[in-house]
C-alpha positions in Angstrom: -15.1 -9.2 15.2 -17.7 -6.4 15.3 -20.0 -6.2 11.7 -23.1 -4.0 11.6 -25.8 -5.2 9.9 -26.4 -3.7 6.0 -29.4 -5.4 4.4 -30.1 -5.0 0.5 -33.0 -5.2 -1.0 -32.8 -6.0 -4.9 -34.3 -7.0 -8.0 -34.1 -10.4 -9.5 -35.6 -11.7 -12.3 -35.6 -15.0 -12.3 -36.3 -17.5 -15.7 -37.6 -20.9 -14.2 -39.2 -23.0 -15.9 -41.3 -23.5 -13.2 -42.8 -20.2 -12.9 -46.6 -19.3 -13.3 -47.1 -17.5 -16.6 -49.6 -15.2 -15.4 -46.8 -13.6 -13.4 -44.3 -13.3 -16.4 -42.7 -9.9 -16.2 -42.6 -10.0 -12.7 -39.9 -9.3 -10.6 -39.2 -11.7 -7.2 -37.3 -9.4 -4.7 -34.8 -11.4 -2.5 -32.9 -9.9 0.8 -29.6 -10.5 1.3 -28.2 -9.3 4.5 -24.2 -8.0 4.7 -22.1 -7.2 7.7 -19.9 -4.3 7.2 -16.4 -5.8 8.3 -15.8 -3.0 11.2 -12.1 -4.4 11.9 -11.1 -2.0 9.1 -10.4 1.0 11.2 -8.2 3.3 9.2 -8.0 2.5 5.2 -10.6 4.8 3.5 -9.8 3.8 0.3 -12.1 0.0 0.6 -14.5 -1.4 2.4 -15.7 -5.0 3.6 -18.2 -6.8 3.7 -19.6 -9.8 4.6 -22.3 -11.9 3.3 -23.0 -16.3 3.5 -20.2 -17.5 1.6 -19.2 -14.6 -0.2 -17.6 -11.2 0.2 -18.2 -7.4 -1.1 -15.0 -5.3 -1.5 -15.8 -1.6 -2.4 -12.9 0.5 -4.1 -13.2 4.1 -3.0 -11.4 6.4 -5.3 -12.7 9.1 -2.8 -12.4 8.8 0.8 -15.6 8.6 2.4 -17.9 8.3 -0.3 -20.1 5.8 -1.8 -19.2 6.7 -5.1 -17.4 3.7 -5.8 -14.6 3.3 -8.8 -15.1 -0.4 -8.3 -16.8 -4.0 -6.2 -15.9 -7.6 -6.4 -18.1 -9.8 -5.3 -16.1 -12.7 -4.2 -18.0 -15.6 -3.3 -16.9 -19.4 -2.8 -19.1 -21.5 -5.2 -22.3 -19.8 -5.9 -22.5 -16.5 -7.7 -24.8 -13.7 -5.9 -27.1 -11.9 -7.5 -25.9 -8.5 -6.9 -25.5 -5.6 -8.6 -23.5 -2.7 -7.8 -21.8 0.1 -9.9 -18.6 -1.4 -11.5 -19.1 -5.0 -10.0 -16.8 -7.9 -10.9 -17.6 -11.4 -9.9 -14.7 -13.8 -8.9 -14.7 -17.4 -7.3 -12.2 -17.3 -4.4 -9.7 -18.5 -3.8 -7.7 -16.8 -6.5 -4.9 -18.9 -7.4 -3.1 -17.1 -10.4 -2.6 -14.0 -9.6 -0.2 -11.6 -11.5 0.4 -9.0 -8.8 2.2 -5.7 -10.8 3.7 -4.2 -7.6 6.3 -5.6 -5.0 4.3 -3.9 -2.1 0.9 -6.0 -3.4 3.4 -9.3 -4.3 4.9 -9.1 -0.9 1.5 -8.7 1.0 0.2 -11.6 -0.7 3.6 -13.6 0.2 3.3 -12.3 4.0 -0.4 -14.0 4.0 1.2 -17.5 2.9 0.1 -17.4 -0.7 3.0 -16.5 -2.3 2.7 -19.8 -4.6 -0.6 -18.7 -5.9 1.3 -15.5 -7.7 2.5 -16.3 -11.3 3.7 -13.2 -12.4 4.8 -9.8 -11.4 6.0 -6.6 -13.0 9.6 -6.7 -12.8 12.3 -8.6 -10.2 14.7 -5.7 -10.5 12.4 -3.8 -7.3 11.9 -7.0 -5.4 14.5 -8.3 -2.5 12.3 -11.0 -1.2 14.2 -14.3 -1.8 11.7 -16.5 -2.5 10.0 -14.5 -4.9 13.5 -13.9 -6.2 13.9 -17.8 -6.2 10.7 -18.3 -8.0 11.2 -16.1 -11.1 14.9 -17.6 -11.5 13.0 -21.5 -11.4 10.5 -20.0 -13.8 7.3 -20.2 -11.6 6.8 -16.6 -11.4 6.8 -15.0 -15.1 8.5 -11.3 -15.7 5.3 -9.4 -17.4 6.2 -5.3 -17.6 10.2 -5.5 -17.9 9.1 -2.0 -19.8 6.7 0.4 -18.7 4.6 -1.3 -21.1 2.8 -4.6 -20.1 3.4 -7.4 -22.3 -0.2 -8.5 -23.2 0.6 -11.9 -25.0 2.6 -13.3 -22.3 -0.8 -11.9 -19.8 -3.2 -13.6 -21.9 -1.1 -16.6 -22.4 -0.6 -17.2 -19.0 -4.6 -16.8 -18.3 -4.4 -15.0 -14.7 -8.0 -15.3 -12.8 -6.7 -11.9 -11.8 -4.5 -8.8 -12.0 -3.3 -6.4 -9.1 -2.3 -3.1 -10.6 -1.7 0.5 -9.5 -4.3 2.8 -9.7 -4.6 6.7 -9.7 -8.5 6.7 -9.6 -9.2 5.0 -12.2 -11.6 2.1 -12.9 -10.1 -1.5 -13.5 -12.3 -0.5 -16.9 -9.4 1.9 -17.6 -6.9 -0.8 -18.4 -5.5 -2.7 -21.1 -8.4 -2.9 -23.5 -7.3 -6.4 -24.8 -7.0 -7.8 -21.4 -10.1 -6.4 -20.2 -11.7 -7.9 -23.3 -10.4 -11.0 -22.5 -12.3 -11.2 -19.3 -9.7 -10.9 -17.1 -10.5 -9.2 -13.6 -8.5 -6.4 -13.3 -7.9 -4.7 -9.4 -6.6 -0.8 -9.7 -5.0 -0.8 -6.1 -5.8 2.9 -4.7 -3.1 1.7 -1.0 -1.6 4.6 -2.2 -3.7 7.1 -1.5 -4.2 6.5 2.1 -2.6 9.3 4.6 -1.7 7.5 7.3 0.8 4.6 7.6 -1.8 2.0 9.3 -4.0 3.2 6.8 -2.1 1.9 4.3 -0.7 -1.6 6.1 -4.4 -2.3 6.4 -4.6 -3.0 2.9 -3.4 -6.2 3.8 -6.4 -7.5 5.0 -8.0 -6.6 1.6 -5.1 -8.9 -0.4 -6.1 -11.4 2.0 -10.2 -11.5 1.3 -8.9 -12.4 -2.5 -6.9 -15.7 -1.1 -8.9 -16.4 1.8 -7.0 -15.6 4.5 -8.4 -12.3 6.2 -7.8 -14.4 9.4 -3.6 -14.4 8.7 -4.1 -10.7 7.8 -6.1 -9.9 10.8 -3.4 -11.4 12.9 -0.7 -9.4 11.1 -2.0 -6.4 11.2 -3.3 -6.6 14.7 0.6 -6.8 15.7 1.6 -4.3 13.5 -1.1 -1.7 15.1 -0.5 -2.4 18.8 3.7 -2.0 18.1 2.7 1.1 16.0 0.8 2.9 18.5 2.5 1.6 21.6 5.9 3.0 19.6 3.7 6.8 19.4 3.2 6.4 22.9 6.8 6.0 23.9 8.1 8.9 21.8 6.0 11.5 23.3 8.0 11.1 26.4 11.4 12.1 24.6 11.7 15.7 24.9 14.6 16.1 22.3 12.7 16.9 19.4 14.6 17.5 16.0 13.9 19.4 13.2 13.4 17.0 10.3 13.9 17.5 6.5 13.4 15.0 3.8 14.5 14.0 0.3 17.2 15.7 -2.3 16.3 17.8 -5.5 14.6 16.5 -8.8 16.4 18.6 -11.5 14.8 22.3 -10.4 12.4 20.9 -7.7 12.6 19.5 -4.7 9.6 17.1 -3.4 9.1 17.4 -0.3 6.3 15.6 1.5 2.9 17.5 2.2 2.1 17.9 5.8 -0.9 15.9 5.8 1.1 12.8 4.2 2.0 9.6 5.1 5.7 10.5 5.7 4.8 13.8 8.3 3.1 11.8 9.9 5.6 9.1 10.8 7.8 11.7 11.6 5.0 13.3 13.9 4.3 10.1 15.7 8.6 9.6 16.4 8.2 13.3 17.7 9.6 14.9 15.3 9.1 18.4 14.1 8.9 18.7 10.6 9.3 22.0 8.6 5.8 21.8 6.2 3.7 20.4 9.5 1.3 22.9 9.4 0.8 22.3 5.4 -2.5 20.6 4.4 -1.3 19.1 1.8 -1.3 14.9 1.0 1.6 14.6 -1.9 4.2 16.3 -2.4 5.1 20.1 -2.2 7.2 21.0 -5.4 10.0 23.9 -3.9 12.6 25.5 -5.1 16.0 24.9 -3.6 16.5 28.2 -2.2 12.7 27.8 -0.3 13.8 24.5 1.0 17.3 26.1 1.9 15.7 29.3 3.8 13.2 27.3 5.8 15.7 24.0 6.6 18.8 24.6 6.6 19.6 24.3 10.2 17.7 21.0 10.4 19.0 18.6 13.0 18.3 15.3 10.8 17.9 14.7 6.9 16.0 11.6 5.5 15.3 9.4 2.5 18.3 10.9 0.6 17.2 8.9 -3.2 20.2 5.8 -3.6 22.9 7.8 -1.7 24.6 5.6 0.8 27.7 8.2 1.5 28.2 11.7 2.2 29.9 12.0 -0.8 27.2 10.6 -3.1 25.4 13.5 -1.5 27.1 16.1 -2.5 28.4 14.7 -5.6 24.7 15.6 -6.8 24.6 19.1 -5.9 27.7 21.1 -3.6 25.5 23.4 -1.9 24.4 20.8 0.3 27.1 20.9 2.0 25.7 24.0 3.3 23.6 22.3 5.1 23.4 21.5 9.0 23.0 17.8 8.7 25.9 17.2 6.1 28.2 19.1 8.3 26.9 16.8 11.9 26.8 13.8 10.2 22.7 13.8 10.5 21.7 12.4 7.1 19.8 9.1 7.5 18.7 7.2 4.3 16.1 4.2 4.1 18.7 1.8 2.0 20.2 -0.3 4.6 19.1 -3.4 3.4 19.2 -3.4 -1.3 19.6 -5.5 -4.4 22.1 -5.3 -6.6 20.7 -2.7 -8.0 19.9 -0.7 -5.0 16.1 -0.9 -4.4 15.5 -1.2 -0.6 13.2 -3.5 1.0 11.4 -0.4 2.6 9.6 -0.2 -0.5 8.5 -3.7 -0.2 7.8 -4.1 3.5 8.0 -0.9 5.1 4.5 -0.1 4.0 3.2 -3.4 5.4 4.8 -3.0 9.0 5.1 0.6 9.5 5.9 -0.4 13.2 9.5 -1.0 11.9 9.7 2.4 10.0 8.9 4.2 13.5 11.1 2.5 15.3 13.8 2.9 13.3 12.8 7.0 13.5 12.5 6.9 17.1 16.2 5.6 17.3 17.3 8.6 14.9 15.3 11.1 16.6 15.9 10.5 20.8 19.3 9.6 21.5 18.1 7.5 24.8 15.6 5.3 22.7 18.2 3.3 21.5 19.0 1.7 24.8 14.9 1.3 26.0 14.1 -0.1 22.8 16.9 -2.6 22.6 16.2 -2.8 18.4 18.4 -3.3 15.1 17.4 -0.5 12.7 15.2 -2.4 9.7 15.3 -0.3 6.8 17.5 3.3 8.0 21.5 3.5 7.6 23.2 6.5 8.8 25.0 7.8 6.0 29.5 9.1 6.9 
């Protein structure tokens, strides 16, 4: 592993009561030297790095910046004396961890620490069984059944720290009473990342909390060289559909930017998708005659909400019908695999091994990759 060299220089003052009063108001400058963990090659979102004992985890609320929303110092027994904007101090490992999203839950899980999680938000998103398992025995407590999180049952069960979504904000910006409680509070910004190993990199920071940035390292290593050997192979499949995405929201249809995580999977299966030459990271809000004009003819149609039938398709809205892919049976949706109440596990895993997403693509996109890959689809169903 690669680090370059950061050295800080900082003030200290230190109260001994050894020190020579003729230097009292002094201040005793110490250097501390820290590696920049260069094995994070795509997330922009958080940086590592690493000092004796201890580690230094920047949030970046914007990419490429050193203005950062927050740092946790996590060190193993003694507490360094640094002091950043926003800094939190926690002694690793962390062992009660309330994680408020299946994606973060799940990343801790795939890392071998799924017994150090005590509570999540709510098991009605999750599929994993033995996270499922461990809220039905009790060891994992329910703690935002509502969009609401129930404080008293956070505070009762005294978490050394919380894992919770974040749209820029500081950790400072959460639940005052927690916060006042002295509870660490991490606003994940995963989210925010525009590419999908970007965003399965995030891993390796869930990791650095338990301890095991070795297990993530491995992971994600496999995940990256399937991911981009996968890119590889698709540029050599000349059919190249025309790809639209998602259903109408009342009077708007989503549909991803073409800077976003999701054009961009469907640009590395060599795809060609209809907003491409967009710069936009979210979402584009359209009307349904804009998305009808530009995609009508589309060869394929994906992530079609909890349809898992033609029918439920056009139950929502007739005119889509109209479209090429309802008529050629091309609608693919990412549900194969749901709970009872129909969350998938591609919102749980998919954005921790991409890989699986673009295979699964590939498949739907080349009608020959099938046979070279030789693969079961993961998360994609086509829908009849």
């Amino acid at each position: 592993m690669k680090y370059t060299k950061f050295i800080i220089s900082f003030a200290a003052v230190l109260v001994l009561s050894s020190c020579d009063p003729s230097r009292s108001g002094e201040k005793d400058y110490m250097v501390i030297d820290l590696y920049k963990d260069t094995s994070v090659k795509y997330a922009q979102r958080f940086s590592i790095w690493n000092g004796k004992d201890f580690k230094v985890i920047h949030l970046l609320a914007k990419a490429k910046s050193n203005d950062t929303t927050d740092t946790f110092v996590l060190y193993d027994s003694i507490q360094p004396p640094l002091d950043f904007k926003n800094t939190h101090y926690i002694k690793r490992p962390c062992t009660r961890i309330a994680a408020l999203s299946s994606i973060y839950a799940n990343m801790i899980a795939e890392v071998g620490c799924l017994n150090n999680i005590i509570a999540i938000e709510n098991i009605d998103y999750y599929n994993n069984p033995e996270i499922i398992k461990a809220v039905e025995s009790d060891k994992i407590k329910q703690v935002q059944r509502n969009p609401d999180i129930d404080k008293e049952l956070v505070l009762k069960l005294k978490p050394d720290i919380i894992f919770a979504f974040g749209m820029n904000q500081s950790s400072n910006d959460f639940d005052a009473k927690i916060i006042g409680a002295g509870i660490p509070v991490v606003m994940s910004l995963d989210h925010l990342e525009r590419s999908p190993l970007a965003r399965a990199e995030w891993i390796k920071f869930f990791a650095a909390f338990v301890n095991k940035s070795d297990e993530a390292n491995i992971i994600f290593a496999g995940v990256e060289k399937d991911y981009l050997e996968l890119k590889e192979m698709s540029k050599h499949y000349t059919d190249k559909p025309n790809v639209l995405t998602e259903l109408r929201f009342g009077d708007v249809w989503y549909v991803p930017g073409g800077k976003s995580y999701m054009a961009q999977l469907i640009n590395d299966a060599n795809g060609n998708y209809f907003w491409k030459e967009d710069t936009a990271t979210g979402s584009l809000q359209l009307s349904f005659e804009a998305v009808y004009k530009k995609a009508q003819s589309a060869d394929l149609w994906l992530n079609v909400s909890l349809c898992t039938t033609k029918e439920q398709v056009i139950a929502q809205d007739k005119r889509y019908a109209d479209f090429e892919p309802y008529k050629k049976n091309g609608i693919y949706n990412n549900n194969l695999n749901c709970n009872k109440l129909n969350y998938s596990t591609y919102w749980e895993t998919g954005m921790i091994y991409p890989n699986r997403i673009l295979s699964d693509m590939i498949q739907m996109f080349h009608k020959q990759a099938k046979e070279d890959l030789k693969r079961p689809f993961f998360y994609y169903r086509q829908l009849n």
